[in-house]
Z-matrix of the N, CA and C atoms (Angstrom, degrees):
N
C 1 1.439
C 2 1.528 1 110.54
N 3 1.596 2 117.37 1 158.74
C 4 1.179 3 111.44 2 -169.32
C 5 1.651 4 94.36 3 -80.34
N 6 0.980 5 133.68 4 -51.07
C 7 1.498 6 129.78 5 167.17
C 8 1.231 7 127.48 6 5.88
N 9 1.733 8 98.93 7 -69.64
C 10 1.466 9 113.21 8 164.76
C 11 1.058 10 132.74 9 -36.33
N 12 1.460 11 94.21 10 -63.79
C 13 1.964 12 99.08 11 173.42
C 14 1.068 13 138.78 12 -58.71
N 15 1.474 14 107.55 13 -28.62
C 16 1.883 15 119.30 14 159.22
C 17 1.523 16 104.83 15 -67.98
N 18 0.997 17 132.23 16 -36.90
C 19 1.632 18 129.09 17 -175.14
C 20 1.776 19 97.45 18 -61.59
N 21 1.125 20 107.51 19 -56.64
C 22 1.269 21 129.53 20 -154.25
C 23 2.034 22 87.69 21 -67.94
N 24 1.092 23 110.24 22 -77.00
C 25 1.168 24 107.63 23 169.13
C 26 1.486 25 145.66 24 -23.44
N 27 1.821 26 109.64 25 -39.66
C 28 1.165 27 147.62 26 179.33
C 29 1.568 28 93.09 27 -74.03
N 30 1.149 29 117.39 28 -38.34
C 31 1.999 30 113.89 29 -165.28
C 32 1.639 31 104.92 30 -80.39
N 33 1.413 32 85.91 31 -29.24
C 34 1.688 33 79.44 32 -167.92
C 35 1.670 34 109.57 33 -88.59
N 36 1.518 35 101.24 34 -26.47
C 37 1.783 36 98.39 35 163.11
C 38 1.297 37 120.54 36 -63.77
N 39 1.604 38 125.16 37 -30.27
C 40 1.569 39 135.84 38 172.38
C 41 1.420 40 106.71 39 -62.41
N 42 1.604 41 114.44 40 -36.06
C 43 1.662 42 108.21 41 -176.72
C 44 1.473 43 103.06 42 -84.51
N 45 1.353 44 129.12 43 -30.55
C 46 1.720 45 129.83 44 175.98
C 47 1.584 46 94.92 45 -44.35
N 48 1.130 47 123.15 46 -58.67
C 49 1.277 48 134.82 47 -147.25
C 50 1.326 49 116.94 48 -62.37
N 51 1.790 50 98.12 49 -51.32
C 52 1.606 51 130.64 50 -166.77
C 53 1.623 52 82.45 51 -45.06
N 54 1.565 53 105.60 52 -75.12
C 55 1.383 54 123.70 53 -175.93
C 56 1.214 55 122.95 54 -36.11
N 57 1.101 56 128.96 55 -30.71
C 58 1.925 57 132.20 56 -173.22
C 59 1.425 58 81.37 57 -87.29
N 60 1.149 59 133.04 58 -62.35
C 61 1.420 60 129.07 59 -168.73
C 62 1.445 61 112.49 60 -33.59
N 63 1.576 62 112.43 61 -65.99
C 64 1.134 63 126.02 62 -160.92
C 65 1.932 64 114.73 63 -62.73
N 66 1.221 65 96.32 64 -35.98
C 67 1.709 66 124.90 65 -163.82
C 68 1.718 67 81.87 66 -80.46
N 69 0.999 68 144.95 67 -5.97
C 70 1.580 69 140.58 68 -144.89
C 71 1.717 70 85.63 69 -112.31
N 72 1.769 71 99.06 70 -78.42
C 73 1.331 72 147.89 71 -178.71
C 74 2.109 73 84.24 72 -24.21
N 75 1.245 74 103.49 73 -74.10
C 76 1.789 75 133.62 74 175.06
C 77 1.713 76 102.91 75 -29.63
N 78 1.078 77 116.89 76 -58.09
C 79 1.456 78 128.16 77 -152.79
C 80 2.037 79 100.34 78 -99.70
N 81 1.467 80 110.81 79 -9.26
C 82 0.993 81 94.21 80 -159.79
C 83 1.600 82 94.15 81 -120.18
N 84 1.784 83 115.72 82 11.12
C 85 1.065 84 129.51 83 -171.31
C 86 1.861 85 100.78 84 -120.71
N 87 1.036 86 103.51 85 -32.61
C 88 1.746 87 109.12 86 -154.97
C 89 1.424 88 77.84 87 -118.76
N 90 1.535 89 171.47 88 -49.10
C 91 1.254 90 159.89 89 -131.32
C 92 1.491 91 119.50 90 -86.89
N 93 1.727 92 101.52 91 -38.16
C 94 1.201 93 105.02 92 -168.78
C 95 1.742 94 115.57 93 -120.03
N 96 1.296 95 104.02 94 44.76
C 97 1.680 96 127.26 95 165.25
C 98 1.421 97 84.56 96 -35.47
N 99 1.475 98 98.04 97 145.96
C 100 1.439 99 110.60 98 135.81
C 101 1.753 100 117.89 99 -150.10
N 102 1.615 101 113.14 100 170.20
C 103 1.476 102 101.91 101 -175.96
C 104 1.511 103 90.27 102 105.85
N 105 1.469 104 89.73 103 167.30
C 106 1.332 105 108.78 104 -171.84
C 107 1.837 106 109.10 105 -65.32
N 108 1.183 107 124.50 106 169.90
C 109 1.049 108 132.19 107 -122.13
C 110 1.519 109 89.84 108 -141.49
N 111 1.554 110 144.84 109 119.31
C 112 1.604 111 144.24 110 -159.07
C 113 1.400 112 91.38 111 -68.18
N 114 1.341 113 93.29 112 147.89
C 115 1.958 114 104.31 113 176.19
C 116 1.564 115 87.54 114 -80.04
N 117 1.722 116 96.99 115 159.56
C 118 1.097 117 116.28 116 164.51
C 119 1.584 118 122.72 117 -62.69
N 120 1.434 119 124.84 118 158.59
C 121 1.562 120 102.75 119 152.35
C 122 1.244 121 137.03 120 -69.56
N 123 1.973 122 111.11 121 114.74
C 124 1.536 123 98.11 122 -178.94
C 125 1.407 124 101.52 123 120.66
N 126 1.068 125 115.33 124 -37.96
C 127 1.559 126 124.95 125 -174.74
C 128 1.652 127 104.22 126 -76.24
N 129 1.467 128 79.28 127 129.20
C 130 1.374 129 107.46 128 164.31
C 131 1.534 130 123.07 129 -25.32
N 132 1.430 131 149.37 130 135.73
C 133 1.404 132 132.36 131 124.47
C 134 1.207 133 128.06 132 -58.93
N 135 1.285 134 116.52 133 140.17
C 136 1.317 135 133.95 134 -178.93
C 137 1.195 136 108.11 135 -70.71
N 138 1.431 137 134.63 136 149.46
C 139 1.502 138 162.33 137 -176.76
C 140 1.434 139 90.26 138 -75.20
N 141 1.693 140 150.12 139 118.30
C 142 1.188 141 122.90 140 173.80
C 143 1.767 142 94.71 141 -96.66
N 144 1.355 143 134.75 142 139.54
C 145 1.546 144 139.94 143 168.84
C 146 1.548 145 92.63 144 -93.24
N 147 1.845 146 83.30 145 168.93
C 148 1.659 147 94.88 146 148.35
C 149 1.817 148 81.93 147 99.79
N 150 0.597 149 125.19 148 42.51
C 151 1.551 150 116.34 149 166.01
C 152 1.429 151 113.95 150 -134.03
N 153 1.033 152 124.69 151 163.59
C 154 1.277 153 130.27 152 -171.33
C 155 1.520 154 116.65 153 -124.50
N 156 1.370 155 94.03 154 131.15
C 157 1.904 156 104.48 155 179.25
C 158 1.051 157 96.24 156 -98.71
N 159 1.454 158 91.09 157 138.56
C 160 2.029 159 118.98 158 169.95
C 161 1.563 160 102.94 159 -30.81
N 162 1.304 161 163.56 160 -24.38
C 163 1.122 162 166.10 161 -178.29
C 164 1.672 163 100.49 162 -80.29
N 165 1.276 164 126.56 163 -60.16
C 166 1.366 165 128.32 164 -162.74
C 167 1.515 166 95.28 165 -91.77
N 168 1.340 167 141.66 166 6.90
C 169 1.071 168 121.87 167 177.01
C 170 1.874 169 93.35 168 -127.86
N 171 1.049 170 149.36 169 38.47
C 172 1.465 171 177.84 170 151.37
C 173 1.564 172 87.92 171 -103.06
N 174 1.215 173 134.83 172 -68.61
C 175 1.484 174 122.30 173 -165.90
C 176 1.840 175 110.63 174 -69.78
N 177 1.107 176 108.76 175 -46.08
C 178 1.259 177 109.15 176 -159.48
C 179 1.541 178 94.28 177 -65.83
N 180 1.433 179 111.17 178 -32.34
C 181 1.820 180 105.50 179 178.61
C 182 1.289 181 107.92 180 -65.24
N 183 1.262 182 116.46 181 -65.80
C 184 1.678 183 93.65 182 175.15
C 185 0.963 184 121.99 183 -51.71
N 186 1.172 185 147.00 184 -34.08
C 187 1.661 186 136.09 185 174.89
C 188 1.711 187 97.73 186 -71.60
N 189 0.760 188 134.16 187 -43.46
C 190 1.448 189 109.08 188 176.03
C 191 1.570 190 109.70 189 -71.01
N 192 1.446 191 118.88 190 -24.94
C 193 1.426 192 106.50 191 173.86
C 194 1.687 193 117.84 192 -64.40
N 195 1.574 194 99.88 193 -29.42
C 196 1.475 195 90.10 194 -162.30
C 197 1.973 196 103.38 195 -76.15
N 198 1.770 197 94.53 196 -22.20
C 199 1.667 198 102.12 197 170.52
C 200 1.563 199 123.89 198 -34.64
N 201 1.317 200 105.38 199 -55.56
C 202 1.361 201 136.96 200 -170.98
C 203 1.367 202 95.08 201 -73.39
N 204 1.425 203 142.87 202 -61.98
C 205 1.166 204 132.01 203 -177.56
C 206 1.494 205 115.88 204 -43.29
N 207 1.567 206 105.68 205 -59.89
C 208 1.397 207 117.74 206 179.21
C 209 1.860 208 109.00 207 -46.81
N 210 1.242 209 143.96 208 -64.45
C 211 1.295 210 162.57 209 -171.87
C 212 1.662 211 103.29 210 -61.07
N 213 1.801 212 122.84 211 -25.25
C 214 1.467 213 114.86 212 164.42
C 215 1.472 214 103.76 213 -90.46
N 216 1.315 215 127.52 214 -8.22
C 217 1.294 216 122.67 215 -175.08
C 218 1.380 217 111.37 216 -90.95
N 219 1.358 218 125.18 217 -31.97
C 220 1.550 219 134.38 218 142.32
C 221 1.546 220 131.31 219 -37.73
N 222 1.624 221 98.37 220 -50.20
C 223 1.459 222 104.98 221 173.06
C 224 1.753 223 108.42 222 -72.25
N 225 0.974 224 118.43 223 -1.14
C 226 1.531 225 115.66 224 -165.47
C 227 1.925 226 109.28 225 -92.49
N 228 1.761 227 83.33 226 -37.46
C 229 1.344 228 94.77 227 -171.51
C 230 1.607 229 126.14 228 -91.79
């Protein structure tokens, strides 16, 4: 019957669909991670640099203070 075949037809466009949905839903949840990335098992931690001890950050202020001094003493003149 022609019936059938629209039924039949209708299921398999509902399952196309289910699927784009889901594969969408998938890619638009799990694709766009961001951030660091799980260590492997076993693997090492990394050393993190780039930080500053109370000594180098006492210096860098005065040198940026004396910056700032210099640059209002410009604007003055």
């Amino acid at each position: 019957m022609e019936l059938d075949r629209i039924i039949a037809d209708l299921r398999r466009e509902a399952e196309r669909i289910s699927k784009a949905i889901t594969a969408l839903l998938g890619s638009a949840t799990g694709g766009a991670k961001r951030g660091p990335k799980p260590a492997a098992p076993g693997a090492k931690k990394r050393k993190r640099r780039g930080r500053l001890t109370p000594e180098g950050r006492k210096r860098l202020s005065e040198a940026m203070k004396k910056r700032w001094a210099e640059r209002r003493k410009k604007q003055k003149a």
